[in-house]
C-alpha positions as CSV (number, residue, x, y, z in Angstrom):
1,X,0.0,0.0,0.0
2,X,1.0,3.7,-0.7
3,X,3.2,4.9,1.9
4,X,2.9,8.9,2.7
5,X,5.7,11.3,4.7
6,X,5.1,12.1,8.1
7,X,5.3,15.9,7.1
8,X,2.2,15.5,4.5
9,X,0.4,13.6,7.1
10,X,0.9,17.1,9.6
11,X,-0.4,19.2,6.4
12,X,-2.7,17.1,5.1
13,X,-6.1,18.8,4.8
14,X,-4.7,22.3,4.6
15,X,-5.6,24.1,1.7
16,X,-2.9,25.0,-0.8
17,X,0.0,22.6,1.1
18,X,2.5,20.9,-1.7
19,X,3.1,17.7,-1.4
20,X,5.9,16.6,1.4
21,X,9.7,16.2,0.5
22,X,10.3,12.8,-0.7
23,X,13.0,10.8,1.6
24,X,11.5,12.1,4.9
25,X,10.3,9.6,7.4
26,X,7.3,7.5,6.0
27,X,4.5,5.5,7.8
28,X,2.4,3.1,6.2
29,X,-1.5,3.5,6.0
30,X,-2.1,0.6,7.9
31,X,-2.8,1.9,11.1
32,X,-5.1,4.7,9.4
33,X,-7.8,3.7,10.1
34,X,-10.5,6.3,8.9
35,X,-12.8,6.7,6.2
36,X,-15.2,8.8,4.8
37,X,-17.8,8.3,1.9
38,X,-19.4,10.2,-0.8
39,X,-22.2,9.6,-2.5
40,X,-23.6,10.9,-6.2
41,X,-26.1,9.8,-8.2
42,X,-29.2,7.3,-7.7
43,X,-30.7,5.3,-5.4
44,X,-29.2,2.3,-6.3
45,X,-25.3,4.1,-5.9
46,X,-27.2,4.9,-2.4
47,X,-27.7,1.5,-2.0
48,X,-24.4,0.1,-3.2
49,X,-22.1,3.0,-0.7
50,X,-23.9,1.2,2.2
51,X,-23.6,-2.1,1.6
52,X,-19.5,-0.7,1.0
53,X,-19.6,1.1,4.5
54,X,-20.6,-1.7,6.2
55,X,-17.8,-3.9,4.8
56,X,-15.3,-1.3,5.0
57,X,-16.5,-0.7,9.0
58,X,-16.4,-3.7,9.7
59,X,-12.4,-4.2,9.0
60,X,-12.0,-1.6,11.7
61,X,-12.8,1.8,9.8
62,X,-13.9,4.6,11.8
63,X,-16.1,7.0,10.0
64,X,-15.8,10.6,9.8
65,X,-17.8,13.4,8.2
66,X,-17.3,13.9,4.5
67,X,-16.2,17.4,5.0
68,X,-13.4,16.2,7.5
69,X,-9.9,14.6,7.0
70,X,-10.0,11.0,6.3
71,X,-7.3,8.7,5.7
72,X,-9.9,6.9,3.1
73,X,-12.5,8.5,0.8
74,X,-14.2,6.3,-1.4
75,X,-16.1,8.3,-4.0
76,X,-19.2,6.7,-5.5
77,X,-19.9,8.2,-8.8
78,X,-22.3,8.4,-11.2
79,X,-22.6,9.3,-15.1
80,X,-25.6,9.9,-16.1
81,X,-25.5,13.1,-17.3
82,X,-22.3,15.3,-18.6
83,X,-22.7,17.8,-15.5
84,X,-22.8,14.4,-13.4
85,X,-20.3,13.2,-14.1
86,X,-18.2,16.7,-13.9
87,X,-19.7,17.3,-10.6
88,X,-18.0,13.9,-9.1
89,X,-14.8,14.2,-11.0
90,X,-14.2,17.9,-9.3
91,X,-15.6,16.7,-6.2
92,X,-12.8,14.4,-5.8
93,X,-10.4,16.5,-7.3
94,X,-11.3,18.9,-4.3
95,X,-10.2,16.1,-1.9
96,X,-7.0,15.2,-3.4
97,X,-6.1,19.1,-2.8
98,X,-7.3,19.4,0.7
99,X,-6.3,16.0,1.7
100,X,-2.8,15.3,-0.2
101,X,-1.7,12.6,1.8
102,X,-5.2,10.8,1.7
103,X,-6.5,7.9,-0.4
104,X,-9.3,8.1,-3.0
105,X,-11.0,4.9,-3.9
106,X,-13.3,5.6,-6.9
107,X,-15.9,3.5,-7.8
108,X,-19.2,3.5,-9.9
109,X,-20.9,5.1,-13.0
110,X,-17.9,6.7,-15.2
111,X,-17.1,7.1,-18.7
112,X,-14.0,6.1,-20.5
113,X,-13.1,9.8,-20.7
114,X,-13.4,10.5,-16.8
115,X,-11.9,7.5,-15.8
116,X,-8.5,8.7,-17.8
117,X,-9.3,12.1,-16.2
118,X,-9.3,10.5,-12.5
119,X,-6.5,8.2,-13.2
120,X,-4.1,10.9,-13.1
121,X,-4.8,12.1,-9.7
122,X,-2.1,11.0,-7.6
123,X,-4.4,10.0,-4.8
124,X,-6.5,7.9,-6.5
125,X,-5.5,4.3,-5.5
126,X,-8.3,2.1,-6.7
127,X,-10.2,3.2,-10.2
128,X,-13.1,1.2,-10.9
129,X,-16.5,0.5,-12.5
130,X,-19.8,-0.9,-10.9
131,X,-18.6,-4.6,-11.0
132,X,-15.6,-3.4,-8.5
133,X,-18.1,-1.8,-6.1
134,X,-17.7,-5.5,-3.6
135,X,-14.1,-5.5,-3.5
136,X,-13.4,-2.3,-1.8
137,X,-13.2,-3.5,1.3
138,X,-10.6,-6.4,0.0
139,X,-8.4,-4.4,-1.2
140,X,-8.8,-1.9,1.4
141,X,-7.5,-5.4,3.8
142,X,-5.0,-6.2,1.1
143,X,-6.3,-9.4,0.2
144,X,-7.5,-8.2,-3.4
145,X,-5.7,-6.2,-5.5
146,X,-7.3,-3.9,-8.8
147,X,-6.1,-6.5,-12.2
148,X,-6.5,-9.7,-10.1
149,X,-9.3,-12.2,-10.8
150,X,-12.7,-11.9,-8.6
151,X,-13.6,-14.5,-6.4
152,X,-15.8,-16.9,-7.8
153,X,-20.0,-15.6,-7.5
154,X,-23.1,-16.5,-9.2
155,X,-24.1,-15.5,-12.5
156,X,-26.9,-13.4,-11.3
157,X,-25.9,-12.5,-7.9
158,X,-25.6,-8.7,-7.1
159,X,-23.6,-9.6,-3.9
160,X,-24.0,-6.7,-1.5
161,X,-26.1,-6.5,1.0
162,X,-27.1,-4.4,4.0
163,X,-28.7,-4.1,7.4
164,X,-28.7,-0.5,8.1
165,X,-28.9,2.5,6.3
166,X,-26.5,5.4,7.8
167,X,-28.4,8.4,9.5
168,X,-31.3,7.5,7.0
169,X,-35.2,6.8,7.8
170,X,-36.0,4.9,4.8
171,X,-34.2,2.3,3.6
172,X,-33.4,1.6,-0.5
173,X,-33.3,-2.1,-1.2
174,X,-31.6,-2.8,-5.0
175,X,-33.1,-5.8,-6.0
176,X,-31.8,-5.6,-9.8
177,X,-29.7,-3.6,-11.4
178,X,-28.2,-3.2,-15.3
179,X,-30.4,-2.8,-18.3
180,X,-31.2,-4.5,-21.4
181,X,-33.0,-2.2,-23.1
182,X,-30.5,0.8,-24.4
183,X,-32.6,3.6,-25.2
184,X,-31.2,5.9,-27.2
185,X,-30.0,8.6,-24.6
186,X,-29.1,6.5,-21.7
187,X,-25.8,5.8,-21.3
188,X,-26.6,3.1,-17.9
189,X,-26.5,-0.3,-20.3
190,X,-22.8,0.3,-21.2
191,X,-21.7,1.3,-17.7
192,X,-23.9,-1.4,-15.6
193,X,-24.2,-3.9,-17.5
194,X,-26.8,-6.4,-18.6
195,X,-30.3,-6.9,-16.4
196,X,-29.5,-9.3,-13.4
197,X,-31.7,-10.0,-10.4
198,X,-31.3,-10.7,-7.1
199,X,-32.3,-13.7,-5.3
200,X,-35.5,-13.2,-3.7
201,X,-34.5,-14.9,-0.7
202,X,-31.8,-12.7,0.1
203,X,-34.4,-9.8,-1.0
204,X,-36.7,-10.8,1.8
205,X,-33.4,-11.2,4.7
206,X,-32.7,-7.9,3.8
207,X,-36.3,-7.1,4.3
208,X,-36.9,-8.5,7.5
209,X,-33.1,-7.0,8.9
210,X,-34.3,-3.7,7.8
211,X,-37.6,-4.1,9.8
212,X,-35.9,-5.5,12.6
213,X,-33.8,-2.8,12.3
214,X,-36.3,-0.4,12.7
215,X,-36.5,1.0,9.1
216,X,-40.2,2.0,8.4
217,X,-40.2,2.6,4.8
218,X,-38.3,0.4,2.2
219,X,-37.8,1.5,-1.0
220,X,-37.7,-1.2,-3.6
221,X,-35.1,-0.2,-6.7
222,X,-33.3,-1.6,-9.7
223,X,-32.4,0.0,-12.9
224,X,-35.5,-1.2,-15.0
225,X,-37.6,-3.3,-11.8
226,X,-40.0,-4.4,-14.8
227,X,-37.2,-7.1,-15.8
228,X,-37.0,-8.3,-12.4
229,X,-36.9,-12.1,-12.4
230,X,-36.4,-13.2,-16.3
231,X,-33.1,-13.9,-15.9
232,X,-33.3,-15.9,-12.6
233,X,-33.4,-20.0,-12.9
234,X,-36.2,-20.4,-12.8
235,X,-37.8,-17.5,-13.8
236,X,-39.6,-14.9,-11.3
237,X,-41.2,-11.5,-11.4
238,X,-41.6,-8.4,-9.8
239,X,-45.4,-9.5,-9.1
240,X,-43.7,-12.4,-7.4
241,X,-41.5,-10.7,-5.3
242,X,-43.1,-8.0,-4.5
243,X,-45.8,-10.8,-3.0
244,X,-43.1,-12.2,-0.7
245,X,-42.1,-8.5,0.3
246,X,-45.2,-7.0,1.5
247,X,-45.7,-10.2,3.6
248,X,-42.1,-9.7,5.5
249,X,-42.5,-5.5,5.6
250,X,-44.5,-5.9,9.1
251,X,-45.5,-2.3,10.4
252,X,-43.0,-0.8,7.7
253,X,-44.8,0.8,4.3
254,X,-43.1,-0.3,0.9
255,X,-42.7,2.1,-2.1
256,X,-41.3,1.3,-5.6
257,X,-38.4,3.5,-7.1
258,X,-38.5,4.2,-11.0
259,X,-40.8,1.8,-12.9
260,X,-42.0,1.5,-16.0
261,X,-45.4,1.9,-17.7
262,X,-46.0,-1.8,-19.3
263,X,-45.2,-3.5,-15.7
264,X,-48.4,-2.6,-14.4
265,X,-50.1,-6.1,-16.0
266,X,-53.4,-7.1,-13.7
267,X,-51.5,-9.9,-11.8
268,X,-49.0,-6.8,-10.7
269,X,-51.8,-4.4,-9.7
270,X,-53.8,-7.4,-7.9
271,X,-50.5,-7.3,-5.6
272,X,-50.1,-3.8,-5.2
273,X,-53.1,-3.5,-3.4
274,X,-51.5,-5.0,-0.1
275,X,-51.9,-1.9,2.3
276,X,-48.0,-2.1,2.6
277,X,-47.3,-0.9,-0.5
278,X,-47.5,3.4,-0.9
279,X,-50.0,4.4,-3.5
280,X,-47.3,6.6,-5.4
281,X,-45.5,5.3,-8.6
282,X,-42.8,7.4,-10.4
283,X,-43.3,6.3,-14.1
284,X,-41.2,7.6,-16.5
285,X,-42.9,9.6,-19.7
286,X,-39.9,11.3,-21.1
287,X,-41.9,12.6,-24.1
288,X,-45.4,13.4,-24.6
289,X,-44.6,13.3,-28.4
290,X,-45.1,9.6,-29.9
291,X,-42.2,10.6,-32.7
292,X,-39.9,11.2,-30.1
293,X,-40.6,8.3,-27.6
294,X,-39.6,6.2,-31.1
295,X,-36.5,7.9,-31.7
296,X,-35.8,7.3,-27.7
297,X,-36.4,3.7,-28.7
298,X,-39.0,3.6,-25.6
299,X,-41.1,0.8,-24.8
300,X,-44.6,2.8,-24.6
301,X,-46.6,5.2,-26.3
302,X,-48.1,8.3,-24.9
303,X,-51.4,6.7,-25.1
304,X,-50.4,3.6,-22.9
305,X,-49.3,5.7,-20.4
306,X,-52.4,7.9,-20.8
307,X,-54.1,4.2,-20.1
308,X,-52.0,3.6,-17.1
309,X,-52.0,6.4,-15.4
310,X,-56.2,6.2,-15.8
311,X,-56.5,2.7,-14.5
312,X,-54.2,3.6,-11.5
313,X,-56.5,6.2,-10.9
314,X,-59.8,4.5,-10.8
315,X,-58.1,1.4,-8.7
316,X,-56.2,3.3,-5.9
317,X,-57.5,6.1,-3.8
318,X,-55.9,9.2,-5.1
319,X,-52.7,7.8,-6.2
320,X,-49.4,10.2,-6.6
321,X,-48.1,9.6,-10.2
322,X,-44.9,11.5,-11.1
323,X,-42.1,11.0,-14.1
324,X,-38.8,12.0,-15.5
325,X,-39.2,14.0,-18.5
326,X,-36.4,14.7,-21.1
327,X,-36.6,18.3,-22.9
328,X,-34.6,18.7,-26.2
329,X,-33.8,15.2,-27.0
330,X,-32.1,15.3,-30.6
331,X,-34.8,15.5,-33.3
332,X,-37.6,17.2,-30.7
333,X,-39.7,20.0,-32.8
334,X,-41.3,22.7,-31.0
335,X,-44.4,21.0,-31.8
336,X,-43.3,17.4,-30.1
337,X,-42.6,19.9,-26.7
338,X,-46.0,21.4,-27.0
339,X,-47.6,18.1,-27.2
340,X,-45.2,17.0,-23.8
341,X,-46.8,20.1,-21.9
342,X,-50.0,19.0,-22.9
343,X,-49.7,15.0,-22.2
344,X,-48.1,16.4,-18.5
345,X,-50.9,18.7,-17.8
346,X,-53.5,16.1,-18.8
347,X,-52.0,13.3,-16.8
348,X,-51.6,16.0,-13.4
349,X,-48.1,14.5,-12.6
350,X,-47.7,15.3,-8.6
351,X,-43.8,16.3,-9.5
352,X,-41.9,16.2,-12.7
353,X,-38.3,15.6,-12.8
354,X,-37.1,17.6,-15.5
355,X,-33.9,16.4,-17.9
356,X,-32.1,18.9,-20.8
357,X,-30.8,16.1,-22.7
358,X,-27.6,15.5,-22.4
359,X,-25.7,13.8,-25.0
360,X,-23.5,11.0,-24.1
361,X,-21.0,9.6,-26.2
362,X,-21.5,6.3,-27.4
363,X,-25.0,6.3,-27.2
364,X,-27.6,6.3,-30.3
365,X,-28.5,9.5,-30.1
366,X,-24.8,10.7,-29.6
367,X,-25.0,9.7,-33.6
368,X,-28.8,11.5,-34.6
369,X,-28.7,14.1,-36.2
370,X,-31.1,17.0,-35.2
371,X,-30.1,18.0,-32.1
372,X,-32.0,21.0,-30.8
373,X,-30.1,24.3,-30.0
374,X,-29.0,24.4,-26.5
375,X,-30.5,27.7,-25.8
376,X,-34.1,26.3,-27.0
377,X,-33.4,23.3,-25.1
378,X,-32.8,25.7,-21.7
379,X,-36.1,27.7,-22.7
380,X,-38.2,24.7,-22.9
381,X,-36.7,23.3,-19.5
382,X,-37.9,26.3,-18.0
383,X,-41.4,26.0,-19.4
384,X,-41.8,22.2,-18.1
385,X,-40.2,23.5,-14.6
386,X,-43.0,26.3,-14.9
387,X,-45.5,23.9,-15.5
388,X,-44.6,21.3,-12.8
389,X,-44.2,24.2,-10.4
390,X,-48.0,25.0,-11.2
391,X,-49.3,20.8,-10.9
392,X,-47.0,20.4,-7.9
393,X,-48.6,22.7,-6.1
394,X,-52.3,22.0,-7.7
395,X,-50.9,18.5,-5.8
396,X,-50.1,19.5,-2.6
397,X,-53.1,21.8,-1.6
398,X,-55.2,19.0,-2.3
399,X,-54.6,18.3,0.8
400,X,-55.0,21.2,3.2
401,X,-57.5,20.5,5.8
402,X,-57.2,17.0,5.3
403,X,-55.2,14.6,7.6
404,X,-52.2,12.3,6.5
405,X,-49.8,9.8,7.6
406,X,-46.2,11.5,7.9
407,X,-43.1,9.3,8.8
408,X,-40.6,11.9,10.3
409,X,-37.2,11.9,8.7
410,X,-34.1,11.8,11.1
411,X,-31.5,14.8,11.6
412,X,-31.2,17.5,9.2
413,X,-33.2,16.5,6.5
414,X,-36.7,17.1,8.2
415,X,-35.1,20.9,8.5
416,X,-33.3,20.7,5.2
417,X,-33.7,23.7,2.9
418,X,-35.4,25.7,5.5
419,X,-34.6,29.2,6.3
420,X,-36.0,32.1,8.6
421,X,-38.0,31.8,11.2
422,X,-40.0,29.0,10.4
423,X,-36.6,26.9,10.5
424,X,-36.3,26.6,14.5
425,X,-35.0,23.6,15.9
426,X,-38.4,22.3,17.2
427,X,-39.5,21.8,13.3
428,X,-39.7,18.2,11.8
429,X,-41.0,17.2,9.0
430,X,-41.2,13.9,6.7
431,X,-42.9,12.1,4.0
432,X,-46.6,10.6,3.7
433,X,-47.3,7.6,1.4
434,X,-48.0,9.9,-1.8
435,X,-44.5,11.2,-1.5
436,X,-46.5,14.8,0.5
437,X,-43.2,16.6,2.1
438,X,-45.2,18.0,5.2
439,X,-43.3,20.2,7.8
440,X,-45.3,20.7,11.5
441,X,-44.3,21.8,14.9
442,X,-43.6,19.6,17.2
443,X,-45.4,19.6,20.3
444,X,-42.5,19.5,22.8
445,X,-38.6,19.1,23.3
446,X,-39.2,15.2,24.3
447,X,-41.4,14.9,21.0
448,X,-39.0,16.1,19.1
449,X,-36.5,13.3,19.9
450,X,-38.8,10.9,19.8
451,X,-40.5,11.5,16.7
452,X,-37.9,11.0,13.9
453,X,-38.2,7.2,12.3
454,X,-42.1,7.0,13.6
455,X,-45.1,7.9,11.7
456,X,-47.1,10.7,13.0
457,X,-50.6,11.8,12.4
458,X,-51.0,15.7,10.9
459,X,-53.7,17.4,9.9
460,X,-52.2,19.8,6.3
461,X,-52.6,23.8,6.9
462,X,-51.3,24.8,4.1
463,X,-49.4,24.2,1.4
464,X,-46.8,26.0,0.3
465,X,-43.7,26.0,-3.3
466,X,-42.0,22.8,-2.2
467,X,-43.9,21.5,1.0
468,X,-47.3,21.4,2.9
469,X,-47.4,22.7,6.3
470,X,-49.6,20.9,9.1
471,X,-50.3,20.6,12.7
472,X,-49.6,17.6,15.0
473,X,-52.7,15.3,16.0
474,X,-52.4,13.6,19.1
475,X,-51.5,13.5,22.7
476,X,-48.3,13.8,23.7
477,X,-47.5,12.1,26.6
């Protein structure tokens, strides 16, 4: 392992400090015994940092804050976009400067380019993609080094697992991962791989560790959960698992991550309507225009999700539907963007997440021509963003006066993004089943440290640009 000058060890995490003098006394890193970890992207990198942490803790790490010198970073990062993948690459240069005598251990979502990019910090010790993500804490032991064969595992075994989930409330549980279907923007095929699923049996552990644990609200997640199970021996489903799931989930509510329109086949909605499962689905549109969706190479039309999102509707009470939509995709007229605002208004999407494409080399539409002028493609984000603005909050004051289920979020995140007054120390807030962000008072300083990771009733005041604000309902003891 790297061995690092006594002097850079002194100055390490000082900005602006040059590297130490070689030939001064060294010390090797074994011994160091502190890491820190950073986190970009989606839930499933979420997923994948924690079942690292726990590895990595468990050889004796200590963990310190991300903003504080560690003898360890390990950077998860992700690729998705251009500015993504920018964001992480400074992010870690940033360490290296501040913490010259540190070790980077990069893993995740990169492109070819970034990866050469990161490969000449110094401080980078371990490069690698997603397939790497279980050996960080061998080679952080010494028993595996980057080049050397992996250890023998199952064809469709995503190996990590976890039984916590750091300073979190909710719990993400990946249960596939990769993609098979390579639309034409998405660069995630060619840096996760193929569609593999986990073994529902070790889904369910994890499920049943994560209750135990005292986690009410598991989030189920994959890449593309609608090709859960094809490639298992024999063949499962979602509808399967999910079955298994909602009978090991106790107390705790369920909710599906990302998921597309053509899963939701009778013998999947039949299971949904366990009372563990959240009525909310995020289901992506990504164009309202059927010309587009084609050149996205998409799997649905605008009318099957039109026919979705209606028989959701009539089946559940008042589900929350919201989608990822892509503005500017190569090819996109001003006509295909009007028809988007118009599919998005008629559907009444509870939140949009809005995309400018961004092209991504090696990728089909890296290779289309038309690509829409990067000005227009800022103008129409800002019309979508408008838009969801105006149904997000057509969504949320649905509820004033009306009472709902909240399960209070731990730490700084039931304060996050909070300013003035309202932002005293006696506010917590959290998230209902239809994905409501409600912030309320707590009734007193004992409530307040008892609350976070239980559900709370509160009746919504009103609602406000980014939350709903309520009052607490009960008695407090």
């Amino acid at each position: 392992m790297r061995e690092l000058t006594a002097e850079a060890r002194r100055h390490g995490g000082e900005e602006g400090r040059g590297k130490a003098r070689e030939g001064e006394r060294e010390r090797e890193w074994e011994g160091v015994k502190t890491v820190s970890f950073h986190t970009f992207g989606c839930r499933l990198n979420q997923y994948d940092t924690e079942a690292i942490r726990e590895e990595v803790l468990a050889l004796g790490y200590t963990e310190v804050p991300a903003d504080e010198p560690a003898a360890v970073h390990v950077v998860n990062t992700c690729a998705v976009t251009a500015d993504s993948g920018v964001k992480a690459r400074r992010h870690i240069q940033r360490i290296a400067r501040r913490r010259p005598e540190c070790r980077i251990v990069v893993v995740g979502c990169s492109t070819p380019l970034e990866k050469e990019r990161l490969a000449r910090i110094p401080q980078v010790a371990f490069l690698a993609g997603n397939e790497e993500k279980d050996m960080v804490a061998s080679f952080l032991n010494g028993g595996w080094k980057p080049g050397e064969p992996f250890p023998a595992r199952g064809k469709t075994s995503l190996g990590s697992r976890i039984s916590r989930y750091a300073d979190h409330t909710r719990a993400n549980i990946k249960v596939q991962d990769g993609c098979d279907r390579f639309c034409s923007f998405c660069v995630i095929p060619f840096l996760r791989g193929r569609s593999r699923s986990r073994d529902p049996r070790e889904v369910v552990e994890e499920v049943g560790r994560l209750v135990e644990n005292g986690y009410r609200e598991l989030v189920i997640t994959g890449v593309h959960l609608q090709d859960y199970g094809l490639d298992l021996s024999p063949p499962s489903s979602l509808a399967a698992l999910l079955r298994d799931v909602a009978a090991a989930a106790g107390g705790s509510r369920v909710r599906l991550s990302s998921i597309g329109a053509r899963s939701f086949r009778p013998e999947l909605l039949d299971v949904l309507e366990h009372p563990a499962f959240c009525p909310h689905w995020h289901i992506p549109l990504q164009s309202g225009s059927d010309a587009v969706l084609e050149r996205m190479r998409r799997d649905h039309g605008v009318s099957e999700m039109r026919d979705v999102v209606g028989s959701l509707r009539e089946r559940f009470e008042e589900p929350s539907i919201t989608t990822d939509i892509i503005v500017g995709h190569p090819g996109e007229s001003a006509a295909d963007f009007e028809m988007t605002l118009e599919a998005a208004r008629d559907l009444r999407f509870a939140k949009i997440h809005v995309f400018p494409y961004s092209a991504r080399e090696g990728t089909l539409a890296w290779k289309l021509g038309g690509h829409v002028d990067a000005l227009e493609v800022r103008r129409r984000a800002r019309a979508l963003r408008a838009l969801e603005a105006e149904l997000a909050l057509e969504f949320r004051a649905s509820f004033v006066g009306r009472g709902v289920r909240v399960l209070v979020e731990r730490g700084s995140a039931s304060r996050e993004g909070f300013a003035g007054p309202e932002a005293s120390e006696s506010v917590l807030g959290g998230l209902t089943e239809r994905y409501l962000r409600v912030r309320f008072e707590a009734p007193s300083e004992p409530a307040r440290e008892r609350f976070p990771g239980t559900f709370q009733d509160v009746v919504v005041e009103s609602a406000g640009e980014t939350e709903a604000w309520g009052r607490w309902q009960g008695v407090d003891p």
